[in-house]
N, C-alpha and C positions, 0 to 999 in steps of 0.2 A: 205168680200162681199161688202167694201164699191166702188169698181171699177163699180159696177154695177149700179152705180147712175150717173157714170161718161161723161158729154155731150159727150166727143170723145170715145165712146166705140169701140172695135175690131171688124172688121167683114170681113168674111172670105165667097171669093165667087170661088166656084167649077164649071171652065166647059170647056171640052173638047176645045172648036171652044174659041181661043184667042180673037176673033172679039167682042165677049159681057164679055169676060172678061174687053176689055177697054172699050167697053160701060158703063162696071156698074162702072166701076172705076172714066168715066170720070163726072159722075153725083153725085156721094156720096161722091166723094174724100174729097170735101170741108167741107161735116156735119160731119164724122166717120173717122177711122182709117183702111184704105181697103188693104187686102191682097188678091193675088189673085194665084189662083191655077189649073192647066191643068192635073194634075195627083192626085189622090188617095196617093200618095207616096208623092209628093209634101205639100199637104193640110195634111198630116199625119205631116210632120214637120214645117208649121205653127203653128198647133196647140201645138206642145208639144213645142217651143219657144215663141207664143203669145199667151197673155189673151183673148182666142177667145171667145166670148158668142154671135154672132150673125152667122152662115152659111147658103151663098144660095147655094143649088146648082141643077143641072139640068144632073146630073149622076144617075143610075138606081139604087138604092138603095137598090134593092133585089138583085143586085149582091154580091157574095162570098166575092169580092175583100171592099165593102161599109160595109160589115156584118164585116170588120174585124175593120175599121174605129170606128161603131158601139160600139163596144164592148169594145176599146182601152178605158184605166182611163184617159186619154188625154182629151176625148171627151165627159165624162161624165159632167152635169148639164149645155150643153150648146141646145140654143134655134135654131130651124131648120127654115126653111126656102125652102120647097123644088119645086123647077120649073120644073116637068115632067108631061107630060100626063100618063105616064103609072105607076105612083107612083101614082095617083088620085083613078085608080081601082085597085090598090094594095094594098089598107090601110090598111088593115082588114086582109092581110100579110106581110107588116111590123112591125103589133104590134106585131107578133110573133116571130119579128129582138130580141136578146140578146142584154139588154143596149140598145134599140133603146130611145128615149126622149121622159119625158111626153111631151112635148108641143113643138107644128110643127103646120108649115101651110103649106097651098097649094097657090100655083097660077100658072097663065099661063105663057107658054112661051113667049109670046109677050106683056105682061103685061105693062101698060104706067109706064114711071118711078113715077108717083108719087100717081099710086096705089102701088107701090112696097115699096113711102116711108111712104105712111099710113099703111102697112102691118108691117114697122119696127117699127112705131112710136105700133103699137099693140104690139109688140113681147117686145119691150122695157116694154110697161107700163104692160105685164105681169108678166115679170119680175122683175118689183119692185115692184106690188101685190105679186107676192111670195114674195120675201125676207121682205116683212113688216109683210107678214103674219108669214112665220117664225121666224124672231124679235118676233113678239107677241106673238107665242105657246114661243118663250126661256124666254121672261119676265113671261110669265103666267107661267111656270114652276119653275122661280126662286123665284115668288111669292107664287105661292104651298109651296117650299121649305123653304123660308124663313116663311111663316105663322107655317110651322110645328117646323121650329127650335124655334119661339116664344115660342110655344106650349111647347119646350122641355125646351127652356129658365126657361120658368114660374116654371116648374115643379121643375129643378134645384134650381131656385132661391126661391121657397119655403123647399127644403132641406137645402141650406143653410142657410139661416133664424132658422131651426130646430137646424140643428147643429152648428151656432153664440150664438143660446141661450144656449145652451148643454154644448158648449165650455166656454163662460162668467159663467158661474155658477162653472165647474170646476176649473178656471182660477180665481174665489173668492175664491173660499176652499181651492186651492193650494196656494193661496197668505196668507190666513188667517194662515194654517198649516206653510208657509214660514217667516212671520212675528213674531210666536212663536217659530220655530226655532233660528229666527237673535236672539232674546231676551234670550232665552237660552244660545245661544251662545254668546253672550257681556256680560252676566252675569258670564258666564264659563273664557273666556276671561282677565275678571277683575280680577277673583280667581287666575288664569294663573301667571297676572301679581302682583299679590300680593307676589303670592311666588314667583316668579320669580324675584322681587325686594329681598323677604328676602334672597332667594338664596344668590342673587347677593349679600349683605352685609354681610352675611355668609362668602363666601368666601372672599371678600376683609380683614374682620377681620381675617381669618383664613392666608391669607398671610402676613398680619400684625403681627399675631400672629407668624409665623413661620421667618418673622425676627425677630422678636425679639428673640426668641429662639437660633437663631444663634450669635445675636449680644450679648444675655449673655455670649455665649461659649467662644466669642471674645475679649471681657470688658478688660480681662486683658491683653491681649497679647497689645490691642490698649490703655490704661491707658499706659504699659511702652512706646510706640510709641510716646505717646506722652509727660511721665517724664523727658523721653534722652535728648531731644530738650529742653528743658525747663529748666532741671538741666544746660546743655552746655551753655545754656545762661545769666544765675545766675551764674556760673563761670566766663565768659566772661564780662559781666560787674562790678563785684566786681573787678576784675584786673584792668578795667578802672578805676573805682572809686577811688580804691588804687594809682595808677599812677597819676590821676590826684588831688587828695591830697595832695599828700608825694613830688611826684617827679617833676611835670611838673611846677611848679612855679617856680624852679631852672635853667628851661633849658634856661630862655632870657639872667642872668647874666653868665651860663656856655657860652653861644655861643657869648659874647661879648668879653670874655677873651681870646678867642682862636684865634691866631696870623692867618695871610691873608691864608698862606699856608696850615693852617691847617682846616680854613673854608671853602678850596676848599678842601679839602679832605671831611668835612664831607659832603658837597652835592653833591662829589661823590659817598658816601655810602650811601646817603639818596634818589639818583634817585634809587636806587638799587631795593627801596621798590616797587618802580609804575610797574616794572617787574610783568606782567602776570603771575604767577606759575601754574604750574599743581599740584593737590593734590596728593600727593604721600601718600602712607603707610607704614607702619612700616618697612617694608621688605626692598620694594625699599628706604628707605631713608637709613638706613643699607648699600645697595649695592652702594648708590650713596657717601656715605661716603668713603668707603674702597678703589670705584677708583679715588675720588680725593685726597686721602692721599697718594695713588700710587705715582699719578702725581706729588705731593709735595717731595715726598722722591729721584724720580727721579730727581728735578731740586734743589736739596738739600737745601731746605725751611728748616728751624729751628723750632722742636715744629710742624712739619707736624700733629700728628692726633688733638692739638686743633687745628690748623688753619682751618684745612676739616669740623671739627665742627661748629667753627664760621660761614667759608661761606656755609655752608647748613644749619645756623640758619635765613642767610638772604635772602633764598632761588637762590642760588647758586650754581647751580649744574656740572658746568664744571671752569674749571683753567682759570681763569684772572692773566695775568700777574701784571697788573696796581694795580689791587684790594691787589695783592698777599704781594706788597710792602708796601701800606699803611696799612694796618694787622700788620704787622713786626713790625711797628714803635713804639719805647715805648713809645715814646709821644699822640700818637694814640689809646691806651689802653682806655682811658674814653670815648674816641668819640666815640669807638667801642661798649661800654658799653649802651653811649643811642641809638645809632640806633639799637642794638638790642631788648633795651624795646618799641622802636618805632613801630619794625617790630612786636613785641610781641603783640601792640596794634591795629594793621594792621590787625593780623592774630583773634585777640579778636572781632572784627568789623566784618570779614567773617566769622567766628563762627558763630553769632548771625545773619546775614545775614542767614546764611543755614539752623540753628536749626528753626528758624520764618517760613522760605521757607517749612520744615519737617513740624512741629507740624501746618502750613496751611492745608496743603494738607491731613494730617490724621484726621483734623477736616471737613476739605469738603466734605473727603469723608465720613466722619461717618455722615453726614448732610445729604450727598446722598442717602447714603441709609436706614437711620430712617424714610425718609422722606414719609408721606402719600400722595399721591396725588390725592387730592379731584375732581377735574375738573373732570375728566374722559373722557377728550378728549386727541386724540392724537398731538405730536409735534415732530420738527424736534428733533435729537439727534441723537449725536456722538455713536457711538458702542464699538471706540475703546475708548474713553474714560471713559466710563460705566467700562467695563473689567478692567482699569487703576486702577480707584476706588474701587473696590473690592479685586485686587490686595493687594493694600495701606494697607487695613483693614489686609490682611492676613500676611504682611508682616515680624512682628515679629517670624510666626511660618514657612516662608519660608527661612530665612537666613540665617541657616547653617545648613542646612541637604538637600534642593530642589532648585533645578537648574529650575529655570522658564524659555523656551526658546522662544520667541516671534516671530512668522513668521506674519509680520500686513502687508497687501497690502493699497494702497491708496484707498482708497470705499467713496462714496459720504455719505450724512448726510440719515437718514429715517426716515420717519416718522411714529410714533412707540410711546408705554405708559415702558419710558424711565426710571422710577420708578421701574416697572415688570419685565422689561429685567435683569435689576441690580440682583432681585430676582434670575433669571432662571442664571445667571453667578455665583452667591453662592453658591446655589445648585448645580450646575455642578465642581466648582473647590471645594468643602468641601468635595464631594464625591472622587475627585479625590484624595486629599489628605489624606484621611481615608482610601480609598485602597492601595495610599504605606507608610501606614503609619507613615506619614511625614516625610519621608525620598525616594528619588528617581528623576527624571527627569519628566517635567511638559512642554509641549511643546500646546500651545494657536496657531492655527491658523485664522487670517481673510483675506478672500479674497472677491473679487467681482465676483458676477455669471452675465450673461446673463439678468436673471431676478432677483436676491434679492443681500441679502449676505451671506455668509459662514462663519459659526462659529466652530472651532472645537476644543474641550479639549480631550488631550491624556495625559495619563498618563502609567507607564510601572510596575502599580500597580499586586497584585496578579490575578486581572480578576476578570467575574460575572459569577459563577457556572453554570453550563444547565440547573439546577432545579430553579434556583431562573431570571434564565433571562426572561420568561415571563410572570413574577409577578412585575416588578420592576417599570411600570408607574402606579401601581394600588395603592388605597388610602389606609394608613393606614397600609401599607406592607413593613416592613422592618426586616435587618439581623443582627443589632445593637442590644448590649445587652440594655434591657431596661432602662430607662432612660436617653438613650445619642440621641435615635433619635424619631421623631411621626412616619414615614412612610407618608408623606405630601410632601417632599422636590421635587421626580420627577411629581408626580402625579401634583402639584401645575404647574413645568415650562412644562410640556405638555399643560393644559390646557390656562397658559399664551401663547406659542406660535401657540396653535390654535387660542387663539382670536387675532391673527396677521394673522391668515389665512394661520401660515407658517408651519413648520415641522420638526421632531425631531426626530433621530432616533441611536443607538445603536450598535457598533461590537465591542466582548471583545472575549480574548483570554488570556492565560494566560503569560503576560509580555507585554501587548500592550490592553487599552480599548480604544476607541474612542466614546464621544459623539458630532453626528455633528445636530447642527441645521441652517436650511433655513430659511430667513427670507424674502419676495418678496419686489420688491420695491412700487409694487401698491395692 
């Protein structure tokens, strides 16, 4: 409604005779906005294109054709204006027009124009007495409104008040009941962790405890492991000791007596020694004998089986002609003599080199896995080297009866309680070897997954009955006659490879068992 205030307002003038249509247009043009109109049909479509609120007109308004004007929503809330003498004694039947306007004037037809423009400057300022007045019934109503929503305000706003308090009071009690609660509960908590600490020392003891029960079963097997090596080397240097005694003090005034020819001969038997050999065995040195005395008998060598002797004492294993002749020579007999105690202390020196190399490594690994490890934090560690280690330990009771076959793929380091794992490889290869009893084929695979790594011990043992396969990670449950086992050994590497978050699982058959366990990399 604010166009209604507006100086250039619409106004719309109806009449038949064009002649006071430009009349009226040419007087008002300047103050309003004037449209002007010679038909009923015309002035119908002023109005439903412009904001008309002002119309004169001087057409007969109780006609059929004005009653339809009338009644149009086009034309509704606008201010008339009407210039007929016969509209003046019809008033009193136009209020009986449908949709005719509350408010209308009259004037005459010949009206000066500037009673016509005091008759607009009224019709205007009626029009903005209405619209203020009803501004003022809509404030006064939204005032009604708004004093009542106060009213509901307050009333609310003393419910909630009611129910702040209601709620703060249960909101102590719940807090008081929640605070005896927490306190229950850190109290329960600490009991929690009480056992749950001894647990935990419980069990660490208890897999301490269970190597060691393995590691008695093993004592002796790992005792000769590491006598062999030990005795090999108390052989090997008493031979030095005796050599270097007896003999080696002679060998500066031997090798000065012995004429140019024949000091080149002995250091061409002496480069002999710096020859890399391969360790042969009894067998093969046997086979490698028979076909160089072949070869000797063929090129009719004199005394063929010592010569084959000799040069396979100096590690020798194929026909030198060069060699063959200076052997022969009886003057060459003593020379022969010391390069062979030379090579003897050659071969005394990689004795004790190997046997040291042996009785290492069966002490590292018996280090490895006596060992407690207190931290109880995880670190990087080998896996196949763990397996290596346990290996070592068993090794006395795998060497002549159990073919260990090794499938080991390249797998990155993990990080893992590399202590525990050793555990769960014990357990798994001592059960294997208990089922074919120590005799059979043992095949270890590792590989890399996607996500962890893969560990699997096969063995082509008797198998795990139907009746006893879904007892066998359970504590305390075993099929060993008493005394040789607890029933601890799976139940232990289950819950070891849970606390790696990884997985352990079982397929036996009779002639084929498989334990594979997952270990993740994260």
């Amino acid at each position: 409604m604010s166009e209604l205030l507006h100086p250039h307002i619409a106004i719309l003038y109806i009449d038949a005779d064009t002649i006071y249509c430009d009349y009226f247009l040419s007087h008002f043009s300047d103050e309003y906005r004037v449209f002007t109109a010679s038909s009923i049909q015309e002035a119908l479509t002023h109005i439903q294109q412009q904001p008309i609120r002002i119309i004169f007109s001087t057409l007969n308004l109780v006609s059929p054709i004005f009653s339809h004007l009338l009644t149009n929503h086009a034309a509704k809330n606008i201010e008339w204006i009407i210039r007929h003498p016969e509209t003046v004694k019809n008033t009193a039947q136009l209020k009986k027009i449908p949709g005719y306007p509350s408010f209308y004037h009259h004037c005459q037809l010949d009206a000066h124009p500037d009673t016509l423009r005091a008759i607009l400057r009224h019709a205007l300022d009626r029009q903005r007495l209405q619209l203020e007045n009803r501004l003022l019934r809509q404030n006064l109503q939204q005032t009604q409104c708004l004093l009542q929503k106060n009213k509901q305000y307050k009333q609310i706003e003393e419910e909630i008040k009611y129910l702040n308090t209601e709620l703060e009071q249960r909101v102590l009690k719940r807090t008081v009941q929640l605070e005896e609660a927490r306190e229950e509960a850190c109290a329960s908590n600490r009991e929690l962790r009480t056992v749950l600490n001894t647990l935990k020392l419980a069990q660490d003891e208890l897999v301490q405890s269970e190597k060691m029960v393995i590691l008695g079963q093993l004592i002796a097997g790992v005792a000769h492991e590491i006598n062999t090596p030990l005795a090999a080397i108390r052989s090997a240097i008493e031979h030095i000791h005796s050599f270097i005694h007896k003999d080696f003090i002679r060998l500066p005034s031997f090798f000065r007596a012995l004429s140019q020819p024949q000091k080149n001969d002995f250091m061409i038997l002496l480069k002999q020694l710096n020859n890399t050999q391969k360790h042969l065995s009894s067998r093969e040195k046997r086979q490698k004998k028979h076909q160089l005395q072949q070869v000797l008998q063929e090129k009719n060598v004199v005394q063929p089986e010592k010569l084959a002797k000799q040069l396979l004492s100096l590690g020798i294993t194929q026909y030198q002609e060069n060699l063959v002749s200076i052997l022969q020579g009886i003057e060459n007999q003593e020379i022969l003599s010391w390069i062979i105690q030379l090579k003897t202390i050659q071969k005394s020196t990689t004795t004790i080199h190997m046997a040291a190399e042996r009785a290492n490594k069966v002490i590292f690994a018996l280090k490895t896995f006596a060992r407690h490890d207190t931290n109880g934090e995880k670190q990087t560690c080998n896996i196949i080297e763990g397996i290596e280690n346990v290996l070592t330990l068993y090794d006395h009771q795998l060497k002549s009866t159990v073919e260990v076959k090794r499938h080991y793929q390249t797998i990155p380091r993990l990080m893992a309680y590399p202590d525990e794992l050793n555990q769960v490889w014990t357990n798994l290869l001592h059960n294997a070897l208990q089922a074919m009893e120590f005799n059979g084929i043992l095949k270890i695979t590792v590989q890399a997954l996607k996500t962890g790594i893969e560990v699997c011990f096969e063995d082509n043992g008797c198998g795990i009955p139907e009746d006893v396969y879904p007892h066998i990670f359970e504590p305390f449950f075993s099929t060993k006659p008493k005394g040789e086992g607890t029933g601890l050994g799976l139940d232990i590497a289950q819950k070891i490879i849970n606390k790696h978050n990884g997985e352990i699982h079982v397929e036996s058959q009779p002639g084929k068992t498989v334990f594979q366990v997952v270990l993740p990399f994260n």
